[in-house]
N, C-alpha and C positions, 0 to 999 in steps of 0.2 A: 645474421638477422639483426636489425639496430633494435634496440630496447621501444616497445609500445611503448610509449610516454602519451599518453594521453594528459594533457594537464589542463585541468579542469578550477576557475577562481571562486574557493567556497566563499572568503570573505575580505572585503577590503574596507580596510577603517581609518580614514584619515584621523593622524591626531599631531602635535607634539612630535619632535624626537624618541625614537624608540632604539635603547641601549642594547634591549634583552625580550628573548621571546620564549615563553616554555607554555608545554600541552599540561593537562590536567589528563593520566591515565584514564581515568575510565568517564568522567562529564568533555562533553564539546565545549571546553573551555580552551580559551586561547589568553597567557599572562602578558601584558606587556609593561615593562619597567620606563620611563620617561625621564627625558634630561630636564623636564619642567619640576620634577620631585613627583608625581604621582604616578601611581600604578592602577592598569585598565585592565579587567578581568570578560573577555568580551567570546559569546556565544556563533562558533561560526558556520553555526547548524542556520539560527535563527538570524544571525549577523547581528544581533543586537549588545550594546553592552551590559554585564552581566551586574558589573560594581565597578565602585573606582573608590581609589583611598589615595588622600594628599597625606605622602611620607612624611616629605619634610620639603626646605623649600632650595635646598641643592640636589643637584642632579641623582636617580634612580641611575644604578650602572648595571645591576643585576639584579634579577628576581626569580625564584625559584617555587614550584608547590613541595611542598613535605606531605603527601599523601595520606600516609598513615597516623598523623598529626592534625590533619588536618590545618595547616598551615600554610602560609606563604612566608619567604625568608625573602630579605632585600638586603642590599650594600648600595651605600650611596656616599656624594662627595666630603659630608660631614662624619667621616671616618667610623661612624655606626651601623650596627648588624642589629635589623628590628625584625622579629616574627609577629606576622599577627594570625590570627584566628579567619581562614579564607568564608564561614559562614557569617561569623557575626562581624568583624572586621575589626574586633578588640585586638589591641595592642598586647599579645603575649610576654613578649622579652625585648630588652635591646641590651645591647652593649658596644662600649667603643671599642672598636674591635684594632684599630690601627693609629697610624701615626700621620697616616698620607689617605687621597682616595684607596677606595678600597674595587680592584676592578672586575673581580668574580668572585661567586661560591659555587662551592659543588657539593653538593647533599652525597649522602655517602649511602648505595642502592638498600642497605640493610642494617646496618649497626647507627647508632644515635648519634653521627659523626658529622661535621661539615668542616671544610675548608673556604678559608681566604684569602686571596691574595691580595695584593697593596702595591699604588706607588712607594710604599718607604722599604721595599726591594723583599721584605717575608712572605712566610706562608704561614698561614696561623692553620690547625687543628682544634675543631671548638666538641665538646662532650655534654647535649643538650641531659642528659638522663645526671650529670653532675653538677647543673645549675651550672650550666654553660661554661665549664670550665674551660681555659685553655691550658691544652695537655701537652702540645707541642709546639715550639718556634722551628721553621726548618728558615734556613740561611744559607743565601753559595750563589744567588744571582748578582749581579752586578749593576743592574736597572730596572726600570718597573716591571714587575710580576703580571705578564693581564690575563692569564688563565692557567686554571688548575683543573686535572679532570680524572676520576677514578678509573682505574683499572676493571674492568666489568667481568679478567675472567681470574684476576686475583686480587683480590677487594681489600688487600691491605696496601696496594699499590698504586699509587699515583703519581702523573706528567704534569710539569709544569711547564710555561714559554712567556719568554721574557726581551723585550727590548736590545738586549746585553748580544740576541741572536740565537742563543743558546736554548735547548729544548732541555730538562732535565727530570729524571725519573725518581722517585724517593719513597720511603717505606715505613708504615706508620707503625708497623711493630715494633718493642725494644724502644730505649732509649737513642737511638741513633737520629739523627737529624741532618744530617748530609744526607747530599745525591748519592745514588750509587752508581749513578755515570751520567755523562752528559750528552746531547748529539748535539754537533754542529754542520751548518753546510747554508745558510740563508744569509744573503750577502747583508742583510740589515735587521729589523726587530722584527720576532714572531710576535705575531697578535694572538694567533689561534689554534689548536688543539685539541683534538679528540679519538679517542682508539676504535677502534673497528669492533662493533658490537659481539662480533660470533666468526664462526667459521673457523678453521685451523690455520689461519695466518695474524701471526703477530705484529701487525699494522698501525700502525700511526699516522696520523695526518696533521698538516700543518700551515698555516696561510701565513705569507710576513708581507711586509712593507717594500719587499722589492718584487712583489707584482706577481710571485710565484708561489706553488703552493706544491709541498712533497711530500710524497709515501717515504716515511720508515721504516724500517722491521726491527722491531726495540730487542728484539732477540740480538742479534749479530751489529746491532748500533749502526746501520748502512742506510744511505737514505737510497732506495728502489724505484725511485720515478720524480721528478718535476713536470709538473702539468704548467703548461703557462699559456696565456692569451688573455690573461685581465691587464687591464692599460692602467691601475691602479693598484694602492694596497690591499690586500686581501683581510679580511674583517671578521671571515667566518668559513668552516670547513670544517664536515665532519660524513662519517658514513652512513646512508641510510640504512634504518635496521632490515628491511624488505626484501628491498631490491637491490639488483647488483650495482649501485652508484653510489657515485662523490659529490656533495653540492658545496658549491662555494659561491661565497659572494662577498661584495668587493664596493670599492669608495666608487669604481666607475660606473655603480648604478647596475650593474649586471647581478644577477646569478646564474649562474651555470652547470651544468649537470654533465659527468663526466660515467664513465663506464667502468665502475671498481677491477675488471679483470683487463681489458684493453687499454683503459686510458684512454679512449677517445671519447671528442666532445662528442654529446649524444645533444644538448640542448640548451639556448643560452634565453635567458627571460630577462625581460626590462620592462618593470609597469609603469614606468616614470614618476617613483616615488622619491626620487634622489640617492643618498648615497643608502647600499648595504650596512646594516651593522652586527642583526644575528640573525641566526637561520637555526629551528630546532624541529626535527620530526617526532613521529612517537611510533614508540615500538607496536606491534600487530597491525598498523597502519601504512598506507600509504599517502599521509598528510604531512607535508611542512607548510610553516607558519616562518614569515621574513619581516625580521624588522629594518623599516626604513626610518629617512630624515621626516620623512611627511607621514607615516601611517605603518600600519601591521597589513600584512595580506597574510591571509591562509592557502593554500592550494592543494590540489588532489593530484597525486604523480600516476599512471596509469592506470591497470582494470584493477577491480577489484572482482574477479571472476578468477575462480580457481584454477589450476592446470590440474585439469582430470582429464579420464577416459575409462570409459567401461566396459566393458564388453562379457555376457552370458555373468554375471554375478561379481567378474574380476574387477576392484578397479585400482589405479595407477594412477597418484598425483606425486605432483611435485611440493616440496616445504621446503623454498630458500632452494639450495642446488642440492637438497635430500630429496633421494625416488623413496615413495612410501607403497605399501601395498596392503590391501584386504579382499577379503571374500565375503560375500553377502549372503550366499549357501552355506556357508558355515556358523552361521546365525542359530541361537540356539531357539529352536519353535515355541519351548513354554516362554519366552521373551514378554511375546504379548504386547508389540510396542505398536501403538496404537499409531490413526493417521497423522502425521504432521508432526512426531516424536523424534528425537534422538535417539539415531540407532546405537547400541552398546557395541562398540566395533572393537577387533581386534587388530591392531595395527602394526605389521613387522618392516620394519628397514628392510629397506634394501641395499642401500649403497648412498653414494652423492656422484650425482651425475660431469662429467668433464664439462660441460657448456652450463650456462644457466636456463634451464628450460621456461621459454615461452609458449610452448606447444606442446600437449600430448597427445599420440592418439595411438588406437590400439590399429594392429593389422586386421583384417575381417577376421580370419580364422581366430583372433585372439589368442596365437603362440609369440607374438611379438607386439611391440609398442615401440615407434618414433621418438625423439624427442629433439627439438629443436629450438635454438637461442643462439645467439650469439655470433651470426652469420654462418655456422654450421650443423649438421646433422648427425644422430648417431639413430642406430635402430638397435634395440638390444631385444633378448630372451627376456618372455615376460615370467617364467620360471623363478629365474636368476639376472642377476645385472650381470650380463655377457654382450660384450660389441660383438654385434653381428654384420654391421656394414657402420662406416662412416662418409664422411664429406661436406664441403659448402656449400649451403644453401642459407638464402633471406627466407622461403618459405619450405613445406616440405606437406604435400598432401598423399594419400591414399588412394587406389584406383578398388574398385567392389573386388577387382580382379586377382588381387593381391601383389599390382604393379605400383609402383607410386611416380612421384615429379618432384622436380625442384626447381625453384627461381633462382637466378644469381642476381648479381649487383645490376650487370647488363641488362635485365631484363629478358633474358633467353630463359626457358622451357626445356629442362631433359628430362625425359620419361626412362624411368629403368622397367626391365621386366626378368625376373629371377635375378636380381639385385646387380643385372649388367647394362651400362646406358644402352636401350636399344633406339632412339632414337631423341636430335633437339631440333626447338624452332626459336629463331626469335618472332613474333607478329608483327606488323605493321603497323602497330601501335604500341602507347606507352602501358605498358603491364602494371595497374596497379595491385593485384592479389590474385591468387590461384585458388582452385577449391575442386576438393577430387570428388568422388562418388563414380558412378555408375558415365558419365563423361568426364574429360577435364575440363572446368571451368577459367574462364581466362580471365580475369575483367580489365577494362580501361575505366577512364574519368566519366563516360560515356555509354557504357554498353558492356555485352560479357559476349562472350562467345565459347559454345561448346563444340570441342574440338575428339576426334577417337585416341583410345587410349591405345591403338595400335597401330598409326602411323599417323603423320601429319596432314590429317583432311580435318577443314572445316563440317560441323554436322548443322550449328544453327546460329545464328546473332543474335540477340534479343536484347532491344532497346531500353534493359534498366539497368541501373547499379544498387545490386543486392550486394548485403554485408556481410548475410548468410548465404549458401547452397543447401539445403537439407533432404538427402534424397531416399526415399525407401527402402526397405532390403532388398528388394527384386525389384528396384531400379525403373519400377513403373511410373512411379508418381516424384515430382521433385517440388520444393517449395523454393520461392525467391524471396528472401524476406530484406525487402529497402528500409530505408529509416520509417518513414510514417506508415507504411502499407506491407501488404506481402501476395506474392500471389502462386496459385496451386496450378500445378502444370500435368498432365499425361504425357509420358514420353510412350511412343510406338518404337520401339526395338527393332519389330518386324517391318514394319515400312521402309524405316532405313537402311536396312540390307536387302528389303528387294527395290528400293530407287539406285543403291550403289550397286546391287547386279544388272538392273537391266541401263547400267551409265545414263544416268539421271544426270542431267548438268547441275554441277555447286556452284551458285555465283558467290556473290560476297554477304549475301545473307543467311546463306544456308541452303540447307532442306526444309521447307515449310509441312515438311508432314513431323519431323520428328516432334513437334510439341505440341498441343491441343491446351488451349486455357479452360480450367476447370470454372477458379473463383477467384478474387481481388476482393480483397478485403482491406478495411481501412483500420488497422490494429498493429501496435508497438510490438516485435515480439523480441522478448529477452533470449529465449535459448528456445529448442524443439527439438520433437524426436516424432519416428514413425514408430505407430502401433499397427500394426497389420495397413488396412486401407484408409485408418483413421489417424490427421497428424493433432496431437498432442504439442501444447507449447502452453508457453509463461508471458503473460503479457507484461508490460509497463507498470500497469497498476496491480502487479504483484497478485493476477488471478491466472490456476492452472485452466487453460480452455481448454476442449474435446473438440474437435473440427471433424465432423463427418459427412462428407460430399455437401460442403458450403454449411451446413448447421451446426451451430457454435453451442457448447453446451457448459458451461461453469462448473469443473470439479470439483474445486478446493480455492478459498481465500488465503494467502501465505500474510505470516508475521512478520517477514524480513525477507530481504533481497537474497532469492535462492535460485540455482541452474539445473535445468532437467542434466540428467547424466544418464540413463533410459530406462527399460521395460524387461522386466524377467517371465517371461507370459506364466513358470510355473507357478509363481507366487501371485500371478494376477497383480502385481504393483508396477508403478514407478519410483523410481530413484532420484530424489535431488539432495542438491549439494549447496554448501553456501561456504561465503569467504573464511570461516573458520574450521573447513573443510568438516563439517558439520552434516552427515549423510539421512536426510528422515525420509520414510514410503509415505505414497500416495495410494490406494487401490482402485483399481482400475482392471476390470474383468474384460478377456479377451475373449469370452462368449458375448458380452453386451457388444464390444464393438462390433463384432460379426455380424451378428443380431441387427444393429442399428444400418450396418453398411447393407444386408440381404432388402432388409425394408427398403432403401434408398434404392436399389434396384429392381423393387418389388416382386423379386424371388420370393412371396411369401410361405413357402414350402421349405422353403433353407431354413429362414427366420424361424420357422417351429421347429426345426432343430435346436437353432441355438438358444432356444427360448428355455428350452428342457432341461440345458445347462443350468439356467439362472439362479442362484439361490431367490427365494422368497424375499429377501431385504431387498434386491434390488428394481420390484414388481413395479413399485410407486414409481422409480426414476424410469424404468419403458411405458409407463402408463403417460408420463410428462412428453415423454419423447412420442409417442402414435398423438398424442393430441398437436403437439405442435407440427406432426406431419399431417393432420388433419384426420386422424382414424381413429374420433372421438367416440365409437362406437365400441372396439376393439378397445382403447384403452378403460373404456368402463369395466370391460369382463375382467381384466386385468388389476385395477388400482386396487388397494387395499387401504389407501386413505378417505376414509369417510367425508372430507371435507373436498378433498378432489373428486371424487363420485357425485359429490351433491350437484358439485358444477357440472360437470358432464353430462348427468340429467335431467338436469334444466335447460341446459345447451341444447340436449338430444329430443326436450320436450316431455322427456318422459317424467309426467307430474308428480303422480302418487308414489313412483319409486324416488321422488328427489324427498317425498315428506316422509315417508319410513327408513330412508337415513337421517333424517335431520332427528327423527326420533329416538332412532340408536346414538347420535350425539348426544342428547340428552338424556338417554340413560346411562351413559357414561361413569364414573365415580368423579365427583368434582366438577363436573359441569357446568358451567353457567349457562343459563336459559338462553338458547341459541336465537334469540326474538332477530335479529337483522335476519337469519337464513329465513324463515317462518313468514317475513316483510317481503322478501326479494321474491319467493316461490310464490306471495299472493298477487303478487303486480304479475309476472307472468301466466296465473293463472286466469288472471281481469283479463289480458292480454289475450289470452286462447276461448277466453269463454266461459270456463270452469270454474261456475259460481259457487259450488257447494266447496268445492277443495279451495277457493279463496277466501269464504265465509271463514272457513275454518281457519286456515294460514294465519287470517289478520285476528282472527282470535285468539290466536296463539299468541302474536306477534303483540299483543295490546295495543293494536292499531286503530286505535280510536275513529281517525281522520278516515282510515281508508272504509270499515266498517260504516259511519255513517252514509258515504257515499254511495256503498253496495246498497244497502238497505233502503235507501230514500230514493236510491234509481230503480233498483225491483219493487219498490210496494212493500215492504216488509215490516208491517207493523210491532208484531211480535220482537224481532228479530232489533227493531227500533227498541223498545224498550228495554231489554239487554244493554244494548248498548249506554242504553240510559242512566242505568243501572251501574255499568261498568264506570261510566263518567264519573258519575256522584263517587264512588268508591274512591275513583284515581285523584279527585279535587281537579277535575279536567271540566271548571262550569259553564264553559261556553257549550259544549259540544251538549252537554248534560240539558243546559236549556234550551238548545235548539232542537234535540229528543223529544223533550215535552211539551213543549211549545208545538210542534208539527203534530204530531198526537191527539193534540186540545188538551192536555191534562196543563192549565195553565197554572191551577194550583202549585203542582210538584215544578213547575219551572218554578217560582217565586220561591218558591221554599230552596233552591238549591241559590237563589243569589242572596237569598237572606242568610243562608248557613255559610255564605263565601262574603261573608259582612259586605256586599256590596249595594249598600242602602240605597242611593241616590239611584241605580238603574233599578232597583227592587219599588220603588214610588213610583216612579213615570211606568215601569212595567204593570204595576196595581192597578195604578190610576186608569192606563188604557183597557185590561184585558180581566181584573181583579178588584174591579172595586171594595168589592165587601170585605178586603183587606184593605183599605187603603190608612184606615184609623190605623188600627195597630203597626202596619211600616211607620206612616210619618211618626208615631211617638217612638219607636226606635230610631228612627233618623236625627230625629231631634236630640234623644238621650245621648247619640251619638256624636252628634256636631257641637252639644253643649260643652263637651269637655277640650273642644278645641278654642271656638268664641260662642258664648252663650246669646248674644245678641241678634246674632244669624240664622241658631237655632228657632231663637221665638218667632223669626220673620215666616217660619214653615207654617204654612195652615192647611188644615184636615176639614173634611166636609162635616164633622161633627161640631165641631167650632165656630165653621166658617160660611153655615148653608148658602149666603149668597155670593162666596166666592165660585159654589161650583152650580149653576143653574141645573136645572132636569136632572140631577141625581140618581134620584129614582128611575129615569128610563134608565140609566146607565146600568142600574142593580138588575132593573128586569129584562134587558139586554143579554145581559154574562149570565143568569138563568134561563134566557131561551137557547143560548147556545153550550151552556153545559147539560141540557135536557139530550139534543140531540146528540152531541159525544157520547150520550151516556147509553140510549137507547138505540140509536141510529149512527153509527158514525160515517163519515165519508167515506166512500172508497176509493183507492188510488183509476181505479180505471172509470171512475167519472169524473175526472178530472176535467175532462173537456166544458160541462155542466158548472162543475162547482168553480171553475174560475170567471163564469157570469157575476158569481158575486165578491168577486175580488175588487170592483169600484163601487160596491155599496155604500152608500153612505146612512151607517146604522142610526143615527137620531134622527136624522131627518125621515127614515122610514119608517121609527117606531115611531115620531112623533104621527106622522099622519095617517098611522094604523092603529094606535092604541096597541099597549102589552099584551091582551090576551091573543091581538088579532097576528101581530109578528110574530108571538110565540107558535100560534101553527104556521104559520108561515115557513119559519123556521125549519121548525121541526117536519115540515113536507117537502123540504128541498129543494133546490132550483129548476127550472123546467115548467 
């Protein structure tokens, strides 16, 4: 199987020549050293740069973080070693550290240590916790020094490589300062150097100038491989800490990616940034970061999806070519680990598997698990790590049946069943992935095709290309999940063996009864699993969804990129996993899904069973779930949340039971005065009729607006003045004076715009409807505009001052006493309205002038008609 390289460009930063590239453990920083003298500190989450500091004004040849210091360390052409401080960018220390450039440091993983090397042919040892002392000269190269690199599994040891061709190994304990051997085998100068992070081989890597780059094994000093196919010198090479590769890169603008156990090229990259010069990944990651002539790129090498498999509580991952194992039933129950927590797991070795596994999966029964990488298979005891079968295979799936398949190189298909080939096919087309389940899937660039897992017949075609297969336990229901979409399929079982017994013809697209399209849904899905009739997945944007017969339901928002792993029905959870093989539950009750799937079939008889199951917390989430199936009646009996009933009630019409929950809201502890619910129940009460229970809502509600309008459209005097009432109280004085005003109490309107200092409409309001106020407003008006211009003020004139500015006067007085007579004695009523709007084009002087006062006042006062 060739290594998933998925390689992905997190960032590309044109700048400057870039000598040296290094990660920052734990920020998405990416360092890069420059031949122009400064260093670029740049984000390759954000792609933005982070900082940047001019060194000095000769070339940057190396830069390094010191983590624990907080620091960045540099070497550059002017034979000085500067730290500075990576937060504030203060100059910590320098020292001239050499005689010549200086063309690496290597921080030393734990102790206060760095090395340097130099063209003037040493290796300097610097002792930061000594004020920098130099502890050691090591001597014994012959030409420039260009890298020195520590020993990671015995930290007093470190490789040096030098021009001279020679690679040499040395030891910072003791006074001793020679090599303690050397290797040779590189027909001209090594540039580059680094040991193999882990694993039980004593490894060395090496890139020189004659175009080739070799494994050593610094145990037995033998150089074990040359890789070659750069047209150039080779500039940089070291082992991923991850995954099983070699990356190197080179003057000919290439980096390439070799296969740490074969040695084959797996992938060669060129961004057209010119020449190679370093390449640095970081450990727990699948990131390198390459520096070129023109810029830094970052890249992402593969998935970051874990190799797991679960099966009934067990699960089985892979760490590096470590099989690990735990049990989830073996969880201790007072744990108490809530949803979306870190499980406390107990994690026993198993072994370290002979391939590097890119694939796990368990057998159905779960007394076995697969593992596959490396262009071959093993299947072992999931007990014990015991080969139970091996062999070649690119791919390796599972049948329900407990047959499996494998792909080769060719593209051929052999199907074993009780672990003997029983039979293979190549198809008539190019095979790009297989996918077992309940059929075998086949797929092209084009199409998939489900094929019997007991002999070679076609069952169906179907014209997409899914990345997943994910199919039920009883193989009834299967999902095709494509890049952007996914869709939900019924397989009939039984059609298909009675169309192949009564010899149905198979053309080339199948049998069209074996699948029924359920739903097509337009949703990203990361990973899925079946819960009974209900599938379960993880979308794009990092939400657990519930999918049951096409209704999507949101379980759970995740914090990070995590993979279902599946469903234990005793514990009612879900299982996922994340790339730090980090295992948290989700709950997820397999009485709700039943519950939910009966209702979609409208078996409502079943549903009351599994309804019985339900605990009580979960009443609110089937009350959401019958409304959005439209059984907004049933979900009322059911909700237990007050503010979801309210809706339902309102929805259902049912009034007076919407305003005796809203009243149980409000006698709540801490509640605030639920006035929007109180708004919303009086407008549908307007709406249906139900003037008394909207009277009251908007009462509640201090709905000022909606209240006048009740009341001045039924007549309701009383009812009017309340609100009047209410108005003046709230400082609400429009509404307040159109209360009183409608009323005829013209007095308390003037008093409510004089108490709301609004002079100017309190005059012309006097003057038309309140004479015998009008002295006392304009000298308020007046006192009031004096202290803005006094001059404006005096221009105000009143009828006590002014009598022949205001002619007839006096009708005007005895005017607003023949109609405050009648308000007071006789008022309107709203259902003579048809009458009293006779006198809505009255014109009152001209009628009192040519009736005289006493005579308009009965007039008045006898009403129109």
């Amino acid at each position: 199987m060739p290594l998933r390289l998925d390689i992905k460009k997190k960032l590309s930063a044109r700048s400057d020549r870039v000598k040296c590239v290094d990660f920052h453990p734990t920020e998405p920083w990416t360092l890069s050293a420059l031949y122009s003298g400064n260093i670029f500190l740049w984000d390759y989450n954000t792609q933005t740069l982070v900082k940047q500091l001019e060194v000095c004004n000769l070339p940057v040849r190396c830069a390094k973080f010191v983590p624990r210091k907080q620091w960045i360390v540099t070497s550059s052409d002017d034979m000085f070693v500067r730290v500075f401080n990576y937060n504030t960018l203060e100059k910590v220390h320098e020292v001239e550290a050499h005689t010549d450039y200086i063309r690496y440091i290597a921080v030393h993983p734990s102790m206060p240590y760095l090395l340097s090397c130099s063209d003037d042919m040493t290796i300097k040892l610097w002792d930061w916790d000594k004020n920098w002392q130099n502890t050691h000269i090591f001597e014994g190269h012959a030409h420039y020094v260009m890298m020195c690199q520590w020993n990671p599994k015995d930290s007093t040891i470190f490789a040096s490589c030098s021009l001279d061709r020679s690679i040499k190994v040395w030891g910072v304990s003791g006074n001793n300062t020679s090599p303690h051997f050397s290797m040779n085998g590189h027909q001209r100068g090594v540039n580059c150097i680094e040991y193999a992070p882990s694993g039980d081989k004593p490894y060395l890597v090496s890139g020189s100038d004659d175009r080739t780059v070799k494994i050593w094994d610094y145990q037995t000093h033998n150089c074990i491989q040359t890789l070659t196919g750069h047209s150039n010198n080779v500039s940089a090479a070291l082992f991923h800490p991850t995954l099983p590769i070699i990356l190197t890169g080179s003057e000919d603008n290439t980096v390439r990616i070799w296969h740490a156990a074969t040695y084959r090229l797996e992938a060669t990259l060129n961004y057209f940034l010119e020449r190679v010069w370093s390449i640095a990944v970081l450990k727990g990651s699948n990131a390198a970061a390459i520096g070129y002539d023109e810029g830094t790129v970052v890249i992402k090498l593969g998935s970051e999806e874990p190799i797991a498999s679960m099966h009934s509580g067990k699960i089985v991952w892979a760490r590096g070519n470590e099989i690990q194992t735990t049990n989830l039933k073996l969880l201790d129950e007072g744990a108490g680990v809530a949803d979306g927590e870190r499980l406390p797991l107990s994690v026993k070795d198993m072994g370290a598997a002979e391939i590097f596994p890119q694939y796990i999966a368990h057998h159905p029964n779960g007394r076995l698990f697969a593992v596959c990488g490396d262009g071959e298979f093993v299947i072992y005891t999931a007990q014990a790590l015991r080969n139970k079968s091996f062999g070649s295979a690119l791919e390796f799936v599972w049948a329900h049946s407990g047959a499996y398949a494998t792909r080769d190189n060719n593209g051929k298909v052999t199907v074993f069943q009780d672990f003997k080939e029983s039979f293979s096919f190549k198809p008539p087309f190019v095979v790009d992935e297989i996918f077992g389940g309940r059929l075998l899937g086949v797929r092209s660039g084009d199409f998939i095709c489900f094929y019997d897992w007991t002999e070679y017949r076609l069952i169906r075609r179907i014209d997409v290309v899914p990345k997943l297969v994910i199919w039920s336990e009883d193989g009834s229901n299967v999902v095709l999940v494509c890049p952007d979409s996914f869709y939900v399929l019924r397989h009939d079982k039984e059609a298909v063996q009675a169309a192949i017994a009564t010899g149905a013809t198979i053309d080339e697209d199948g049998l069209e009864v074996a699948f029924d399209l359920q739903n097509e849904l337009s949703d990203k899905i990361v990973s899925g699993t079946w819960v009974g009739d209900c599938f379960v997945y993880i979308s794009h944007a990092q939400r657990v969804i519930c999918l049951v017969a096409g209704s999507q339901e949101t379980i759970a928002h995740l914090d990070r990129v995590q993979y279902l792993l599946g469903y234990i029905p005793d514990q009612s959870k879900l299982f996922l996993i994340d790339k730090e093989l980090n295992v948290t539950p989700q709950t997820l009750h397999l009485a709700l899904i039943e519950y939910q799937s009966a209702i979609m079939r409208k078996d409502f008889s079943a549903a009351e069973g599994h309804f019985a199951q339900l605990p009580e917390s979960l009443h609110n989430r089937v009350a959401r779930f019958l409304e959005n199936q439209g059984y907004a009646a049933e979900a009322l009996q059911i909700s237990k949340d007050d503010e979801h009933r309210f809706e339902l009630a309102t929805q259902l019409g049912k009034l007076q039971m919407a305003a005796d929950i809203i009243v149980n809201i409000s006698n709540q502890a801490n509640a605030i005065p639920p006035r929007a619910k109180w708004k919303q129940l009086g407008d549908v009460c307007l709406e249906q009729g139900d003037f008394a229970l909207a009277r009251r809502c908007f009462t509640e509600a201090k709905d000022l607006s909606a209240l006048f309008l009740l009341q001045t459209a039924s007549g309701d005097a009383e009812g009017l003045k309340e609100t009047a009432r209410m108005a003046q109280a709230a400082g609400v004085a429009n509404i307040a004076v159109l209360c009183f005003f409608l009323l005829g109490a013209c007095q308390s309107a003037l008093d409510v715009l004089l108490k709301a200092n609004r002079l100017p409409e309190a005059a012309f309001f006097a003057r038309t409807y309140c004479p015998s106020s009008l002295e006392d407003v304009v000298k308020l008006w007046k006192a009031d505009l004096g202290q803005v211009n006094q001059a404006v003020a005096e221009s105000l004139a009143d009828p006590i001052g002014y009598p022949d500015l205001f002619p007839n006067f006096n009708l005007t007085l005895a005017a607003q006493k023949a109609f405050e007579a009648r308000c007071e004695k006789k008022p309107p009523l709203a259902a003579g309205y048809i009458q009293e709007k006779e006198w809505l084009d009255m014109d009152v002087m001209e009628e009192i002038k040519a009736l005289g006062a006493d005579a308009f006042a009965r007039k008045i006062m006898g009403g129109p008609g």
